[in-house]
N, C-alpha and C positions, 0 to 999 in steps of 0.2 A: 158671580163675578166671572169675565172673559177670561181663559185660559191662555193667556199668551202666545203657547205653542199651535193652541188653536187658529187662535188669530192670526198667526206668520201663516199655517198652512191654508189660509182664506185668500192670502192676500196673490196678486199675480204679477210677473214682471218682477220679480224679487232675486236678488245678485245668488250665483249658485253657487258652489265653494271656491276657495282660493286658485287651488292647484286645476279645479277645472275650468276656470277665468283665464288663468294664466295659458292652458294648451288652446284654447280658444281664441285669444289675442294672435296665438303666434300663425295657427291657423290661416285666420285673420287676413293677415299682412299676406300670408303667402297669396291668397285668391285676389287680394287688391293688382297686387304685382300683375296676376296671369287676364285680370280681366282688363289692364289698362290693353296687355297685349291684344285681347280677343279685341278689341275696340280698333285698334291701330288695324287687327289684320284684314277685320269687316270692312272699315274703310278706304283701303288699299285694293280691296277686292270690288269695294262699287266702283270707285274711280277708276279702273282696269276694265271693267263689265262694261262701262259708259265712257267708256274712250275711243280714238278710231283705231285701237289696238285690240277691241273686245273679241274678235276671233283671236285671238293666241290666247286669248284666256278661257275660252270655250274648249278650242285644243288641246289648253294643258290639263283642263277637268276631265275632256271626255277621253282622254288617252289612256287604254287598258292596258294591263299590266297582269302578268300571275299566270299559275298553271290553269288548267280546263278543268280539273278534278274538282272536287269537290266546290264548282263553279267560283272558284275563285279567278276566274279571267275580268278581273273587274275593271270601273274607269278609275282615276286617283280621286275623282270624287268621291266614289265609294268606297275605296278604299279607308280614306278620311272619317267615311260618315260608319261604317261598320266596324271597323281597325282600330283608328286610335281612340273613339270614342269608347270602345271597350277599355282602355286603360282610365280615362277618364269613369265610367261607371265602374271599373275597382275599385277605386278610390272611395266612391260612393259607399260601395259596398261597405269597406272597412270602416269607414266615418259612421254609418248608421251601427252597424255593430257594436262600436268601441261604444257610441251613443246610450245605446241602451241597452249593455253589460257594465260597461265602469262609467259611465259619466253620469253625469245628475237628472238624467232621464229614465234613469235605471227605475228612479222615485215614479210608478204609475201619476202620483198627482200631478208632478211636473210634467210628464208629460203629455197627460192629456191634454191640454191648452196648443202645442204648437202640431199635434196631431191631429184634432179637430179643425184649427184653423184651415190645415193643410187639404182635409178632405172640402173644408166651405170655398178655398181656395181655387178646388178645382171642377167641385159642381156650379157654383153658380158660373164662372165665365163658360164653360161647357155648355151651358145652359143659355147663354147668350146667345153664343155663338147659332145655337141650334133655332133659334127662334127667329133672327134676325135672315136666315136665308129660307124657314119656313114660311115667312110673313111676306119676303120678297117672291115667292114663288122658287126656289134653284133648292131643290131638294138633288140637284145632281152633287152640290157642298157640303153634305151633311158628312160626311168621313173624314171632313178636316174638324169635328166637335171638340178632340182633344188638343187643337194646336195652342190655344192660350193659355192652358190648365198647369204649363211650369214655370217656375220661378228661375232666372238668373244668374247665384248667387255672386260670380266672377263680377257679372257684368255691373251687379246691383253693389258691391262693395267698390269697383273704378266709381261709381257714380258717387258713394260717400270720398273715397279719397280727394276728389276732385272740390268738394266743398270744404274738407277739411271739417267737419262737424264731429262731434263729440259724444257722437249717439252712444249712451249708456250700456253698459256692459250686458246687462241683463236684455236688451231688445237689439243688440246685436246677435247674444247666443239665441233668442227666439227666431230673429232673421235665418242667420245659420240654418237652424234645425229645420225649421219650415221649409228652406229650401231642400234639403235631405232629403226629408220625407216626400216634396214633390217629388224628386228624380223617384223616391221607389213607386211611388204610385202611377208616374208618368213610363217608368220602366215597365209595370204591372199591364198599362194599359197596352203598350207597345206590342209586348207577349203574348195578349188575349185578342187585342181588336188588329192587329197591324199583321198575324199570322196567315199569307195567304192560302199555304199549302203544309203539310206537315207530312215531314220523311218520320217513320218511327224510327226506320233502322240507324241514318245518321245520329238520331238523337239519343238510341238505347247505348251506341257505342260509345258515345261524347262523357257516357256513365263512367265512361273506366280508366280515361286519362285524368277526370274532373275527381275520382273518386281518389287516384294515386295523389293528387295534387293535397284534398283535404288529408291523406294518411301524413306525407309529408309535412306538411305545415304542423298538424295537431304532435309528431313528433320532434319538432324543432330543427328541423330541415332545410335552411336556407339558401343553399347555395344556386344560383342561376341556370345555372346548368344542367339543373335537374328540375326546375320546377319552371323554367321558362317553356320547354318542349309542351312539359304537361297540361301548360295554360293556351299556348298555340293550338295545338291538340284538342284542345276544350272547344275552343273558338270555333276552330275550323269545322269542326261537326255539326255544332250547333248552328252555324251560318248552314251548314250544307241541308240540315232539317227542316230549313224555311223559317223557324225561331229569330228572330232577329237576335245578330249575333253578341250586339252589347248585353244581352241579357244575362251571358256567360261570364261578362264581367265583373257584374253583380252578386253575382254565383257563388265565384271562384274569390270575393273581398268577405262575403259572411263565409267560409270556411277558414279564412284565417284566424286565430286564436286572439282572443284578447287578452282573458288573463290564466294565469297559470305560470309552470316552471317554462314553457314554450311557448309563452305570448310575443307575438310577433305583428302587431296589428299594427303598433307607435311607429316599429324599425319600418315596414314596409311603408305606411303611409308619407314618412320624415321621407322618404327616399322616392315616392312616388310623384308624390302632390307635385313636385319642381314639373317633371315633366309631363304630368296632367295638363297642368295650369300653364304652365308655358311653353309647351309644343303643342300635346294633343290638340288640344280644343282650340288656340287662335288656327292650326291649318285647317279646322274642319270649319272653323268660321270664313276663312280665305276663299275655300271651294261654295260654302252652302251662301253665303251673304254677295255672290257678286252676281245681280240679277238687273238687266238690262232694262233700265225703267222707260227709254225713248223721249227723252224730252219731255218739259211741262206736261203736255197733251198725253204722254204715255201716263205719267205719271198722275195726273186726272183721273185717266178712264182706270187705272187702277184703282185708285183711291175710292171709285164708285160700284166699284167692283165689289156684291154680297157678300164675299167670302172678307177680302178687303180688311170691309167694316165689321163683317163678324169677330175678327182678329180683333181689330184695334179697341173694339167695345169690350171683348171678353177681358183684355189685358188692361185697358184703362180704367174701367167702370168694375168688371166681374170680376176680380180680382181684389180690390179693396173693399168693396161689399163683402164679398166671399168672407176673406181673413178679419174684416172688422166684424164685420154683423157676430161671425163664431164666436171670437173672443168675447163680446158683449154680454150675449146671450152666455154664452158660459159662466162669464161673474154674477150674468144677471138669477140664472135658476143656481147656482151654486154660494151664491148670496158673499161673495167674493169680491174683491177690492183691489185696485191697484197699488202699487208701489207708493208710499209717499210722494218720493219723488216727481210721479210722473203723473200725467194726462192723458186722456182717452184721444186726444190731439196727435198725440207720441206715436200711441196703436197705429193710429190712420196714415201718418205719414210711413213707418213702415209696411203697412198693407201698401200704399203706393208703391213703393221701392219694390215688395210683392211681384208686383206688374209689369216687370221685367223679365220680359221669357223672350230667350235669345239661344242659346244650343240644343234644349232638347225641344223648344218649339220647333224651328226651323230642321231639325230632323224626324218629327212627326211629321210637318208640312209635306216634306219630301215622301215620307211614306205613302201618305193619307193620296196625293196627288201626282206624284212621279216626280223624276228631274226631267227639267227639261222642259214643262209643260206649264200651259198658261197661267191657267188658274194655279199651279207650284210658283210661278214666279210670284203673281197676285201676291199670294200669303206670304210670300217673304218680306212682301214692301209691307203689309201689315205688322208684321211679326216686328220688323226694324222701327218704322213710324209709331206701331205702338209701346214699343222698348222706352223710343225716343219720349214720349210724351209723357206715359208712367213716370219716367226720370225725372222731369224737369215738375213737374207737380209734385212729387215727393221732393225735391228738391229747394219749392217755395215753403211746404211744412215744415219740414227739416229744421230750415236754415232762422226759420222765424222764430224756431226752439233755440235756437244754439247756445242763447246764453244761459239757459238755466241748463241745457248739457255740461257746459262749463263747468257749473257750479259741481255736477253730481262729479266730472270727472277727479275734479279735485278732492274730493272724500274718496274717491277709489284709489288714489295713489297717498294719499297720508298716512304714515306707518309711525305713529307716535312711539311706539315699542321701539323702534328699531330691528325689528326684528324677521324683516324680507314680507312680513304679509300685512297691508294695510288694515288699519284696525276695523273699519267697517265690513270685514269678511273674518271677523271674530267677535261681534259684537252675538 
């Protein structure tokens, strides 16, 4: 006879507990919020870029600012693209942490599933990418390999708010995670392939304001005053070492504590994510998405442009292969099953939604190619057209589901007890 407990741990896409449903919902909502922003600001910034106003907007990105030292005399684009994207990858930082110290990933089985997808996520569009300008002859494209290899998630949840669907709890938290784990992988790569020069001295010193930072926190430490210097300080070293500097703010989110008498991972996240999500990242989408496409004809010879189509293939095609084929093959050798609920239909349409890489694309793009430059602008109208298309194809699966989401949402909120947690997260 089938062991019951065995059989839940076979099965995949299965609701995780109450209380981590519940921080995950609220979560949630908050990136809905910050990615309708990042949509609004992207599109404010093309229609700015392609107006007869597009020099003042070239102006205001390439306008430097900051002292000489530690080559901070930067433009506000960069500023944008190094600055607050560090606050933004804090974030990250502490979301993978909490992830997998207290939340239900702490569980190795759980999460191998959205770990794996993550890595299929990002080698096969990689692998697109790489082929598609091998096969056309422009082996001078091949450093833009990592531009399609992350996920969205701001962006990919405006795109569910906006259908209003009812995607299930359990492959929103796989969405989530998935995306996580790209930033650290898409961070990882940042750090190894994107280093073009490496200070050691900047970096050995950046050891000892980053070090006071971890003393503080792991003592319960919190006030601003003391731990904002130490994080600036972090930064600025770390940019000054050639390291790209968001890396420091990845850093500087896994020395935060999760649990213990001086866990402070929830206070700073509750207090961060607002202005992650709704400052950081829409201005760094304002400076990196306003690229002057020139009319039809510009936008054509874009479009035909290797790198272009390496983009848009990685992100629309590599991308849901990647994350579907994993998960498949995962149930398939681990002899594993899905949710009752759901469909292997479900997988795919979030593997499309996947396919939305939109801030740490477009600041890889920038890396891989420079600002300001052709083939840089190229992969942006990729990175955007393929955001675009991903969307609306996860958006025709999606929406074809909705009503049996319907159905699951309504057993997520029926709490026969009465008693605050519905009873299908105590069955």
């Amino acid at each position: 006879m089938t062991d019951p407990a065995d059989a839940l741990r076979r099965r995949l896409f299965t609701r995780g507990s109450w209380p981590e449903a519940n921080r995950l919902a609220e979560t949630l909502r908050r990136e809905t919020v910050g990615g309708i922003l990042l949509l609004v600001a992207a599109g404010l910034a093309l229609v700015w870029a392609n107006s007869p106003w597009a020099s003042a907007y070239r102006a205001v990105s390439e306008f430097t600012v900051g002292p000489e030292r530690l080559h901070l005399h930067l433009s506000v684009a960069s500023w944008a693209a190094d600055g607050l994207l560090a606050i933004f990858f804090f974030v990250v930082g502490l979301e993978l942490k909490r992830e997998f110290v207290a939340g239900d990933l702490r569980d190795p089985a759980r999460a191998a599933l959205p770990i794996a997808a993550a890595v299929g996520g990002m080698v096969v569009p990689a692998g697109i990418f790489l082929a598609v300008n091998l096969v056309t002859g422009h082996p001078e494209n091949l450093d833009g390999w990592a531009v399609p290899i992350a996920t969205d998630i701001a962006f990919a949840l405006a795109v569910l708010a906006v259908l209003s669907t009812h995607l299930p709890t359990a492959l929103r938290t796989f969405l989530l995670t998935l995306a996580v784990v790209d930033d650290l992988l898409a961070i990882t790569v940042i750090a190894v392939f994107f280093t073009d020069h490496l200070a050691v001295g900047p970096l050995a010193l950046a050891l000892v304001p980053g070090g006071l930072f971890a003393v503080a926190v792991q003592r319960g430490i919190r006030h601003w005053w003391v731990l904002l210097p130490l994080a600036v300080a972090t930064w600025a070293l770390v940019h000054a070492s050639g390291i790209h500097a968001t890396v420091a703010g990845v850093l500087l989110g896994f020395a935060v504590p999760v649990l213990g008498r001086h866990a402070s991972a929830e206070s700073f996240e509750h207090r961060l994510r607002p202005l992650s999500a709704g400052f950081a990242v829409p201005v760094f989408a304002f400076f990196a998405a306003g690229v002057t496409v020139g009319g039809w004809s510009g936008l054509g010879d874009a479009l035909g442009h290797p790198a272009t189509i390496g983009v848009i293939a990685g992100l629309v095609l590599g991308k849901p292969v990647g994350v579907w084929s994993t998960a498949f093959l995962l149930a398939r050798f681990t002899h594993a099953s899905l949710d009752d609920d759901l469909a292997w239909r479900d997988v795919l349409g979030v593997a499309m939604l996947a396919g939305i890489g939109f801030t740490v694309s477009l600041l890889i793009g920038e890396l891989a190619f420079g600002y300001g430059t052709v083939t840089g602008a190229d992969v942006k109208i990729g990175v955007l057209t393929g955001s675009v298309v991903a969307g609306v194809l996860a958006a025709v699966v999606l929406v074809s589901r909705n009503a049996a989401y319907r159905r699951i949402a309504v057993l997520e909120t029926t709490d026969a007890d009465a008693d605050g947690v519905p009873d299908v997260y105590e069955a």
